[in-house]
N, C-alpha and C positions, 0 to 999 in steps of 0.2 A: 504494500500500500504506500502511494507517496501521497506525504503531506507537503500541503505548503500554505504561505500566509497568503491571505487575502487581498487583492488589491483594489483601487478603487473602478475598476471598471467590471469587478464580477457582481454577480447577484448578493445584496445586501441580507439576502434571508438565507444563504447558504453558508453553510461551516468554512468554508473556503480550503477542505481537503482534497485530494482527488485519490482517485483508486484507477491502479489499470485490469481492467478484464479481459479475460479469455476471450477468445471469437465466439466459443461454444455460448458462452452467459453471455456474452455482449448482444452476441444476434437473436437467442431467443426472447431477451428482455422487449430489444428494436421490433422483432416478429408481432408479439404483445401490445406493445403501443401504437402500434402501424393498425392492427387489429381492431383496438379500442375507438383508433381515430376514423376508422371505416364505420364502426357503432355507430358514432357522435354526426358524423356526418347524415348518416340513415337517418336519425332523426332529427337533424335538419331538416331534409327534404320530408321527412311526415311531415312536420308541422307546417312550412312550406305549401305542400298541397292539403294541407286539413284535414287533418287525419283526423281519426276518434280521439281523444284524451287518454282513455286506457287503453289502448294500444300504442300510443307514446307511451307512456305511462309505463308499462312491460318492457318496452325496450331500453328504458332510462334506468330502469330496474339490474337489466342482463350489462349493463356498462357499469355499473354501481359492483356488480359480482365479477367482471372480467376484471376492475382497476382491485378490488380486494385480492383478486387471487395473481397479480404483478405486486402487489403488496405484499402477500406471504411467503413469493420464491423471492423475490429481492430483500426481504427479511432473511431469511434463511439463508443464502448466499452471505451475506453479511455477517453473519453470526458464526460461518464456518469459516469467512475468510479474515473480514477487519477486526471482528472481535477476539476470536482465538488467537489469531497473532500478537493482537497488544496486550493480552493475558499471559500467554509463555514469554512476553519481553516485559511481565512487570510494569505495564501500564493495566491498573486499575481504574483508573478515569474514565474507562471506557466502558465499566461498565453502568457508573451514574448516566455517561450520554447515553445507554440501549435504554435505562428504565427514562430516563426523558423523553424519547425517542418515544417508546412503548405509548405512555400517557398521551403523547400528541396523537398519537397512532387509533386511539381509544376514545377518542372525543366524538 
């Protein structure tokens, strides 16, 4: 995992870390989001053409359980990769950022 500090041109809401992943995690995280943004688009165009409410409704549903489940493999990934390395190197710290992490996670 490389760290590095913040600068002023990155996102002000990000820890200003980076990680570098595998192709294997990289592209099926990118497959996933690619996926999602296919969702969000569909119901665009429902609502666009008028659809029923609850059938939006279903579909905003099925995007709400596609982004939780990019949440639990990118959880998991994380936990096997940034966590456990800064645990065997004696950074504790990281585990108050998972239960931070966790709480935000849970709202």
């Amino acid at each position: 995992m490389e760290i590095s500090n913040q600068t002023a041109d990155e996102c002000p809401c990000c820890s200003g870390k980076h990680k570098e992943r595998d192709e294997k995690e990289f592209k099926d995280l990118m497959n996933r989001l690619k996926r999602i943004e296919g969702q969000v688009r569909g119901v665009q165009n429902m609502l666009e053409n008028g659809v029923y409410c609850t059938d939006i409704l279903v579909q905003v549903s099925a995007i709400n359980s596609a982004l939780n489940s990019f949440n639990k493999v990118l959880l998991g990934n994380h936990l096997r990769t940034c966590v456990a390395e800064n645990i065997r190197n004696g950074n504790d710290e990281v585990i108050d950022e998972l239960a931070e992490t966790l709480q935000k996670l849970m709202k």
